[in-house]
C-alpha positions as CSV (number, residue, x, y, z in Angstrom):
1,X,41.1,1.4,22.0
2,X,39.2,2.5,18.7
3,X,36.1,1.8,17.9
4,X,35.1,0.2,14.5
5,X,31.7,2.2,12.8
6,X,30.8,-1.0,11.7
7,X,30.1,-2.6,14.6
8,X,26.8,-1.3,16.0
9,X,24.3,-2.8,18.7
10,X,20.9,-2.7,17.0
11,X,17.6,-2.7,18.5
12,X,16.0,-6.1,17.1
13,X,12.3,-4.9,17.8
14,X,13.2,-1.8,15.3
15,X,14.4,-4.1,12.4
16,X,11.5,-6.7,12.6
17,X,9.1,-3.6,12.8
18,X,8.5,-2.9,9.2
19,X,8.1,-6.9,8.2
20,X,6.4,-7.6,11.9
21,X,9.1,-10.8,11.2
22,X,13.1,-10.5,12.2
23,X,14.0,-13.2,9.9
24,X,12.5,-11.5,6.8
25,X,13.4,-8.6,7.8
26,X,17.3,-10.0,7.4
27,X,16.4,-11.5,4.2
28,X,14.8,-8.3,2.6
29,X,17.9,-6.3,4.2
30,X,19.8,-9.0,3.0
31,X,19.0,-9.0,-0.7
32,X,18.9,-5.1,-0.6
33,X,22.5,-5.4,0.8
34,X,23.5,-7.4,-2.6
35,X,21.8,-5.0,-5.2
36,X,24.2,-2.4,-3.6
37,X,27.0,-4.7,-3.6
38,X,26.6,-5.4,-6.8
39,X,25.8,-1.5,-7.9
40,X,29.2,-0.5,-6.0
41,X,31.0,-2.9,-7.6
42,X,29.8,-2.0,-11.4
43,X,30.4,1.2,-11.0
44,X,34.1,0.6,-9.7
45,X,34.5,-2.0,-12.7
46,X,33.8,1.0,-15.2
47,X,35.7,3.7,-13.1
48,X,38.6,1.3,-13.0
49,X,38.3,-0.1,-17.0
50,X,39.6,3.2,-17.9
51,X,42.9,2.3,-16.6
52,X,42.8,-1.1,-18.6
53,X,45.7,-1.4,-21.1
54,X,46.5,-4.3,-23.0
55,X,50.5,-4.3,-22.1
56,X,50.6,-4.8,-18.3
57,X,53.6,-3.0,-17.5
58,X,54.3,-3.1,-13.7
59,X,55.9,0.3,-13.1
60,X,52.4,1.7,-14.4
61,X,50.8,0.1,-12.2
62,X,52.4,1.2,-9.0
63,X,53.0,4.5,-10.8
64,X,49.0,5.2,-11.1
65,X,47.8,7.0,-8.3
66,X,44.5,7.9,-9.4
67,X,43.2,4.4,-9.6
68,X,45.0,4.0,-6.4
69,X,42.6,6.9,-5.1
70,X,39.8,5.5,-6.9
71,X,40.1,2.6,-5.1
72,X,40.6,3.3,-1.6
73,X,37.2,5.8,-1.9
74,X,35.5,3.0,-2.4
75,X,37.3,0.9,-0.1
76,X,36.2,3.2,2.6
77,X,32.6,3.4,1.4
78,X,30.0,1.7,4.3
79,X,29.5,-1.5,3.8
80,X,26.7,-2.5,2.0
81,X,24.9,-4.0,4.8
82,X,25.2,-1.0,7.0
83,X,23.3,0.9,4.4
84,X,20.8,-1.7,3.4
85,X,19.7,-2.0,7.3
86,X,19.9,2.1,7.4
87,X,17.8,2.4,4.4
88,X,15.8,-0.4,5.9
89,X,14.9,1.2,9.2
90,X,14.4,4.6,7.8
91,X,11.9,3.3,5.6
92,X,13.6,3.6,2.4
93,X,13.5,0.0,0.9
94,X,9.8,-1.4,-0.2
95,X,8.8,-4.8,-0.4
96,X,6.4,-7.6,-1.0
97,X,5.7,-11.0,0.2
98,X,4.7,-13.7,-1.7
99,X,1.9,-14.5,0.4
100,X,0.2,-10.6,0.0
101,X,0.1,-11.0,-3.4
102,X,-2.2,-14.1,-3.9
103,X,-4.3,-12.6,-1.6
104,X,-4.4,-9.6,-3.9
Protein backbone atom coordinates (compact mmCIF):
# COMPACT_ATOMS: atom_id res chain seq x y z
CA UNK A 1 0.00 0.00 0.00
CA UNK A 2 1.78 3.59 -0.61
CA UNK A 3 1.88 6.10 1.46
CA UNK A 4 0.75 9.63 0.44
CA UNK A 5 3.58 12.57 1.79
CA UNK A 6 0.77 14.57 2.36
CA UNK A 7 -0.80 13.01 4.79
CA UNK A 8 1.14 13.48 8.13
CA UNK A 9 0.00 13.07 11.85
CA UNK A 10 1.00 16.35 13.50
CA UNK A 11 1.69 17.06 17.02
CA UNK A 12 -1.14 19.73 17.98
CA UNK A 13 0.79 21.10 21.09
CA UNK A 14 3.75 21.94 18.43
CA UNK A 15 1.40 23.96 16.11
CA UNK A 16 -0.41 26.03 18.86
CA UNK A 17 3.12 26.64 20.42
CA UNK A 18 4.16 29.65 18.65
CA UNK A 19 0.42 31.50 18.97
CA UNK A 20 -0.08 29.68 22.56
CA UNK A 21 -3.74 29.29 20.51
CA UNK A 22 -4.44 26.13 17.95
CA UNK A 23 -7.10 27.97 16.20
CA UNK A 24 -4.96 30.96 15.29
CA UNK A 25 -2.34 29.09 14.75
CA UNK A 26 -4.60 27.42 11.68
CA UNK A 27 -5.67 30.84 10.69
CA UNK A 28 -2.05 32.46 10.53
CA UNK A 29 -0.96 28.99 8.77
CA UNK A 30 -3.95 29.38 6.91
CA UNK A 31 -3.52 32.80 5.35
CA UNK A 32 0.36 32.02 4.87
CA UNK A 33 -0.90 28.86 2.99
CA UNK A 34 -2.82 31.32 0.40
CA UNK A 35 0.02 33.93 -0.15
CA UNK A 36 1.90 30.82 -1.49
CA UNK A 37 -0.94 29.67 -3.32
CA UNK A 38 -1.29 32.58 -4.78
CA UNK A 39 2.71 33.15 -5.39
CA UNK A 40 2.78 29.48 -7.10
CA UNK A 41 0.15 30.26 -9.12
CA UNK A 42 1.54 33.78 -10.57
CA UNK A 43 4.48 32.48 -11.33
CA UNK A 44 3.02 29.50 -13.34
CA UNK A 45 0.57 32.14 -15.07
CA UNK A 46 3.81 33.95 -16.51
CA UNK A 47 5.88 30.72 -17.11
CA UNK A 48 2.87 29.35 -18.98
CA UNK A 49 1.86 32.97 -20.90
CA UNK A 50 4.80 32.37 -23.02
CA UNK A 51 3.07 29.63 -24.70
CA UNK A 52 -0.05 31.92 -25.23
CA UNK A 53 -0.85 32.29 -29.07
CA UNK A 54 -3.80 33.92 -30.37
CA UNK A 55 -4.75 30.89 -32.97
CA UNK A 56 -5.49 27.89 -30.68
CA UNK A 57 -4.52 25.25 -32.83
CA UNK A 58 -5.00 21.79 -31.11
CA UNK A 59 -2.06 19.79 -32.47
CA UNK A 60 0.16 22.53 -30.69
CA UNK A 61 -1.23 21.98 -27.92
CA UNK A 62 -0.69 18.32 -27.40
CA UNK A 63 2.54 18.76 -29.43
CA UNK A 64 4.15 21.16 -26.57
CA UNK A 65 5.94 19.32 -24.20
CA UNK A 66 7.70 21.90 -22.38
CA UNK A 67 4.61 23.42 -20.99
CA UNK A 68 3.59 19.95 -20.46
CA UNK A 69 6.78 19.71 -18.20
CA UNK A 70 6.24 23.05 -16.81
CA UNK A 71 3.20 21.96 -15.57
CA UNK A 72 3.52 18.80 -13.99
CA UNK A 73 6.82 20.52 -11.87
CA UNK A 74 4.46 22.41 -10.36
CA UNK A 75 1.87 19.92 -10.19
CA UNK A 76 4.25 17.95 -7.94
CA UNK A 77 5.30 20.93 -5.85
CA UNK A 78 4.08 20.38 -1.90
CA UNK A 79 1.09 21.72 -1.31
CA UNK A 80 0.90 24.96 -0.09
CA UNK A 81 -0.38 23.99 3.25
CA UNK A 82 2.32 21.55 3.87
CA UNK A 83 4.85 24.35 3.57
CA UNK A 84 2.95 27.04 5.31
CA UNK A 85 2.65 24.65 8.58
CA UNK A 86 6.54 23.68 7.81
CA UNK A 87 7.54 27.23 7.67
CA UNK A 88 5.18 27.69 10.54
CA UNK A 89 6.67 25.22 13.00
CA UNK A 90 10.17 26.04 12.05
CA UNK A 91 9.65 29.51 12.92
CA UNK A 92 9.75 31.03 9.60
CA UNK A 93 6.37 32.92 9.32
CA UNK A 94 5.94 36.22 11.75
CA UNK A 95 2.95 37.54 12.88
CA UNK A 96 0.75 39.93 14.90
CA UNK A 97 -2.41 39.99 16.61
CA UNK A 98 -4.68 42.63 16.64
CA UNK A 99 -5.02 42.74 20.24
CA UNK A 100 -0.77 43.29 20.78
CA UNK A 101 -0.95 46.11 18.93
CA UNK A 102 -3.40 48.42 20.80
CA UNK A 103 -1.58 47.47 23.63
CA UNK A 104 1.53 48.80 21.90
Amino acid sequence: MAVNASIVTRDNEKIAEPSGNIYESIVVIGKRARQIAAQQKEELNSKLAEFASSVDNLEEIFENREQIEISKFYERMPKPSTVAIEEFVDGKVSFRSPEEEEEA
